[in-house]
C-alpha positions in Angstrom: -14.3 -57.7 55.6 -16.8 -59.7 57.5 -15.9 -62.1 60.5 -17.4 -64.9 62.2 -19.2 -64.2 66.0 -17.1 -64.5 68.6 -13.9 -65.5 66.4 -14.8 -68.9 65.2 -15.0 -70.1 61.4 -15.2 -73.4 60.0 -12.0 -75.4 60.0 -10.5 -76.4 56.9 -10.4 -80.0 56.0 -7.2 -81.7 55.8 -6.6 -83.7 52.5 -3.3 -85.4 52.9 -5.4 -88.8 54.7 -6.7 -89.4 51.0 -10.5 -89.4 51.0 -12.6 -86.5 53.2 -14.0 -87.9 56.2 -17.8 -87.2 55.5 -17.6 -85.5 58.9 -15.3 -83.4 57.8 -16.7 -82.4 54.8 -19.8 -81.8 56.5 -18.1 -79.4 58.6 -19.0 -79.1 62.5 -22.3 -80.3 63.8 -24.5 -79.0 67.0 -22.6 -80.2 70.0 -19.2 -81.4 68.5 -16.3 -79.5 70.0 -14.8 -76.5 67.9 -11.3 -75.9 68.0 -10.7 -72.8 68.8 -8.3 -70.2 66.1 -5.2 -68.4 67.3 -6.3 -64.7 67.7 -4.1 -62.3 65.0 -1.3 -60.1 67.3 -1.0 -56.2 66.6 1.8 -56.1 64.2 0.0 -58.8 61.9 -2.8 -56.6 61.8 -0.8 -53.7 61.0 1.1 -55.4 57.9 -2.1 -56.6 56.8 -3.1 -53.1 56.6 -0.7 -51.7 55.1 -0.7 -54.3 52.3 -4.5 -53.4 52.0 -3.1 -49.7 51.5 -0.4 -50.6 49.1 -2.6 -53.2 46.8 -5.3 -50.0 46.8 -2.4 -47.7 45.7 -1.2 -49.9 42.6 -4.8 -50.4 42.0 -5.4 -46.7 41.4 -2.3 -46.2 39.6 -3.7 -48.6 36.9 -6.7 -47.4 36.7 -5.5 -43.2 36.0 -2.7 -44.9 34.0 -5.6 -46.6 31.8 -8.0 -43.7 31.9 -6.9 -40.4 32.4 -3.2 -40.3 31.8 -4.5 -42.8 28.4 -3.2 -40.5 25.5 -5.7 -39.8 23.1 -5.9 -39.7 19.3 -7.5 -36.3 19.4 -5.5 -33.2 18.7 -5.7 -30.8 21.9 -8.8 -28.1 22.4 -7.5 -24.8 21.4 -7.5 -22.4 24.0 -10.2 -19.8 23.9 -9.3 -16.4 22.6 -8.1 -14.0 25.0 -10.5 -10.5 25.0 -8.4 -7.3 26.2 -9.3 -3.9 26.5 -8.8 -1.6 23.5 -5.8 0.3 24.2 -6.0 4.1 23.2 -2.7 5.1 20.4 -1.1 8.4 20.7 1.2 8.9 17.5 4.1 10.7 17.3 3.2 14.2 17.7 1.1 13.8 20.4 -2.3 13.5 19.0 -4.8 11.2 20.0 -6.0 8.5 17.6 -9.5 6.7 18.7 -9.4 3.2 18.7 -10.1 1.6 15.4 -8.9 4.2 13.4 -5.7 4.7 12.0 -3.0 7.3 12.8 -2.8 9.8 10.1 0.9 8.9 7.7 2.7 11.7 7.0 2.4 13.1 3.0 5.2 12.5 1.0 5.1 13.8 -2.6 7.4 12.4 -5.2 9.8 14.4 -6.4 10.8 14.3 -10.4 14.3 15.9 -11.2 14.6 17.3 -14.7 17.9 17.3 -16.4 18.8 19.5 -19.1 19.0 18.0 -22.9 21.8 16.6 -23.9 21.9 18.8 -27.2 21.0 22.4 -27.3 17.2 23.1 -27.8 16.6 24.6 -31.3 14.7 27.3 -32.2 13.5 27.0 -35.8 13.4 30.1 -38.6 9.4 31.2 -38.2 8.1 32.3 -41.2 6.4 35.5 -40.9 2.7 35.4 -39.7 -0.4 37.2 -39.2 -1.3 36.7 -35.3 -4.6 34.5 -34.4 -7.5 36.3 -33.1 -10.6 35.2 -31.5 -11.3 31.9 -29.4 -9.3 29.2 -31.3 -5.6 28.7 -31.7 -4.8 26.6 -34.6 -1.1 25.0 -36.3 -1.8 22.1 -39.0 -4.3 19.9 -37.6 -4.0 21.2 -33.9 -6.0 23.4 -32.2 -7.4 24.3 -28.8 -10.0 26.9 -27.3 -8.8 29.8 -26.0 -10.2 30.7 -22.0 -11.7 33.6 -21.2 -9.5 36.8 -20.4 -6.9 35.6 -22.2 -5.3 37.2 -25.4 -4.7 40.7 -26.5 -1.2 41.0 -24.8 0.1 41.9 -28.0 3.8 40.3 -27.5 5.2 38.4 -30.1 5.6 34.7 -28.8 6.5 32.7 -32.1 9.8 32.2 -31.5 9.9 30.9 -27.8 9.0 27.4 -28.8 12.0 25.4 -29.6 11.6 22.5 -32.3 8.4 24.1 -34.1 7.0 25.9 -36.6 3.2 27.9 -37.5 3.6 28.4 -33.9 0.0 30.1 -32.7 -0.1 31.5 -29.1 -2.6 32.7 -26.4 -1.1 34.7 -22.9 -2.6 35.9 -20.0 -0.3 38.3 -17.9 -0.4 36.9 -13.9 2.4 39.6 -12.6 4.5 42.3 -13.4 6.2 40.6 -16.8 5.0 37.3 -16.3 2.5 35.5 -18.6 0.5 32.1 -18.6 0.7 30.6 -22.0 -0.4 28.4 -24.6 1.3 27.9 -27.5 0.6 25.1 -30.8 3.2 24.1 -33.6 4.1 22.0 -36.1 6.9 19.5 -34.5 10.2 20.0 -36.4 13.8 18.1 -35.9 17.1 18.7 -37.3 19.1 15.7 -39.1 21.8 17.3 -36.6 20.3 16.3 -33.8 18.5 12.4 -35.2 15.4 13.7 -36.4 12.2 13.8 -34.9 12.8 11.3 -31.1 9.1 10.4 -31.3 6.3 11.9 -29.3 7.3 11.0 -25.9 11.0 11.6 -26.0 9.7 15.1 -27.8 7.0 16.3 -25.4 10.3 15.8 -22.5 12.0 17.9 -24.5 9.9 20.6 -24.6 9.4 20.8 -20.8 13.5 20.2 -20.1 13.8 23.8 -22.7 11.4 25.4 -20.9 12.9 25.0 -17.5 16.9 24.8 -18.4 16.9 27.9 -20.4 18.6 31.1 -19.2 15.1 32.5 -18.4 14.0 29.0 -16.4 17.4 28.4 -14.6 16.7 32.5 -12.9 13.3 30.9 -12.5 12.9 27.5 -11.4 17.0 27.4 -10.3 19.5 24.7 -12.0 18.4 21.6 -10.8 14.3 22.6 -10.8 12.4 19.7 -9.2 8.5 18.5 -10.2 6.0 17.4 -8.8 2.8 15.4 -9.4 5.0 14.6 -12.5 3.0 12.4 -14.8 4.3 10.7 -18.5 2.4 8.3 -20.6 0.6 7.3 -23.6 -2.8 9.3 -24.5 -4.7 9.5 -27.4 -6.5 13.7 -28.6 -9.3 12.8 -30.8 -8.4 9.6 -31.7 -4.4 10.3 -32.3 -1.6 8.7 -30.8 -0.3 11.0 -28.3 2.2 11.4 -25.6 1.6 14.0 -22.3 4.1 15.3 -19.8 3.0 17.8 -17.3 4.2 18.7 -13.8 4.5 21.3 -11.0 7.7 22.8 -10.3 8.5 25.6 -7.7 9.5 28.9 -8.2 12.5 30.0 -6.9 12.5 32.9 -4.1 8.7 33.8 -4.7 7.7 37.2 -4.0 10.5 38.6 -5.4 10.2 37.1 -8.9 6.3 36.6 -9.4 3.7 36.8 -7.3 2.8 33.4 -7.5 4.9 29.9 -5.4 4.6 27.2 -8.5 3.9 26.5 -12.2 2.0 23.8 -13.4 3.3 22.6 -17.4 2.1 20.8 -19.8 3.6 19.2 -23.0 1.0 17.0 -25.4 2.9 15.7 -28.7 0.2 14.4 -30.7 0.4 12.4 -34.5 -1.6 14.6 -36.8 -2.7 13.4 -40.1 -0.3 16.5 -41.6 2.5 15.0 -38.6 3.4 15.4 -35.2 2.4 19.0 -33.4 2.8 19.9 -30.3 0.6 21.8 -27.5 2.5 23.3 -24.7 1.2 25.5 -21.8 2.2 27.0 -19.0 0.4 28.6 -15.9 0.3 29.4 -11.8 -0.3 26.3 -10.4 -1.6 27.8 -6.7 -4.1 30.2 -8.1 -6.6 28.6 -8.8 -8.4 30.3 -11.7 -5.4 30.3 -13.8 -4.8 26.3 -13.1 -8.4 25.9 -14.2 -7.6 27.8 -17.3 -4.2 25.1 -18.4 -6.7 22.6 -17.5 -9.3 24.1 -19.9 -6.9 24.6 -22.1 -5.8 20.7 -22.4 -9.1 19.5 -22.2 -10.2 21.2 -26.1 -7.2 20.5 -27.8 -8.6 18.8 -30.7 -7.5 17.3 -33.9 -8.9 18.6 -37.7 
């Protein structure tokens, strides 16, 4: 605030007389006396000050209130993304995973139980036949190749195959009384028991005979379980067909055969002369024999 020198100012005119004196209004001229002003005491000064302090203090208030404490329209900055260190995983087991790769899940294999039929398997009258030689097995329309090495056994195998007839085989022996085989037919249903079930509830059949006979229970025990079990739709040259193959466990290996599992396969396939059937068994965990099933399934062929 600026001040006058010495503590003088103008005085201010004084309108209750009516008009301004021209004097007055001229304010004071070189050589007129100046009346002098009442100097301000200490405690005015300080309440001045104060009020000075006070009117800057609301000032300020109104000003952040207007400006920075305005709320805005915007929707707030997202905060930035926080970076941490990679953390290095130990799984259960105590083996280190790296970062970024993931912790090996432990395998679990679904289990297929098979049941036994509800009826007793039949075994069809087979009319007398002259065994198949060389590299083809053939029933009706069916046949398949025969693998190398197998053959020649010499045993009789035309009656093992419930629900079929013109049954033709092929063996291979894998231990001391134990064979792989492959065996075709024509398929073959009582009125008994409904008639032929259709291919797929026919190619279950054939595998629940195999394993829930006397022979497969000493085997594969009463309640055998499968694996890598597999059941659907196919087509063999064309033909409607139904598979159903699996791998089941022997029971107390080593003292039985000289091989842990059996893979089996059961193809029902609609023949122009009707349904026939392929079914094959083999060691699932050697590996040349599992290569021969597969063989085995892969020629089957219709005509």
């Amino acid at each position: 605030m600026m001040s006058q020198p010495n503590g003088y100012g103008p005085r201010l005119p004084d309108f209750r007389g009516g008009e301004v004196p021209p004097s007055a209004a001229a304010g004071p001229s070189a050589g007129e006396a100046v009346r002098p002003r009442r100097p301000l005491s200490g405690p005015t000064i300080a309440m001045m000050a104060v009020g000075a302090m006070a009117l800057l203090l609301v000032i300020t208030l109104i000003v952040l209130t207007l400006t920075v404490f305005r709320p805005s329209d915007d929707p707030p900055a997202a905060a930035p993304p926080t970076v941490t260190e990679p953390e290095q995983r130990e799984p259960a087991g105590g083996e280190y995973v790296p970062d970024g790769e993931e912790a090996p899940e432990p395998t679990s294999e679904e289990v297929t139980h098979i049941q036994a039929p509800t009826a007793l398997c039949e075994f069809p009258a087979q009319e007398p036949a002259v065994p198949q030689t060389g590299s083809v097995r053939t029933s009706g329309d069916l046949s398949f190749t025969v693998p190398e090495g197998w053959g020649g056994s010499g045993v009789d195998w035309s009656g093992s195959l419930p629900y079929a007839t013109e049954v033709a085989s092929a063996d291979r022996q894998v231990s001391q009384g134990y064979f792989a085989l492959a065996q075709v037919g024509q398929v073959e249903w009582s009125e008994e028991q409904g008639g032929y079930p259709g291919a797929e509830r026919a190619a279950m059949a054939y595998v629940q005979c195999h394993l829930t006979r006397p022979e497969g229970v000493e085997m594969y025990g009463e309640e055998p379980l499968m694996t890598q079990y597999v059941s659907e739709s196919t087509q063999v040259d064309g033909h409607e067909a139904w598979i159903v193959r699996g791998v089941v466990e022997v029971q107390n290996p080593g003292t039985i055969t000289e091989y842990n599992s059996v893979e089996m396969v059961a193809i029902v396939v609609e023949t122009p002369s009707g349904p026939a059937v392929l079914k094959v068994t083999g060691p699932a965990d050697i590996p040349e024999r599992a290569a021969d099933v597969q063989a085995i399934v892969d020629s089957l062929t219709v005509g």
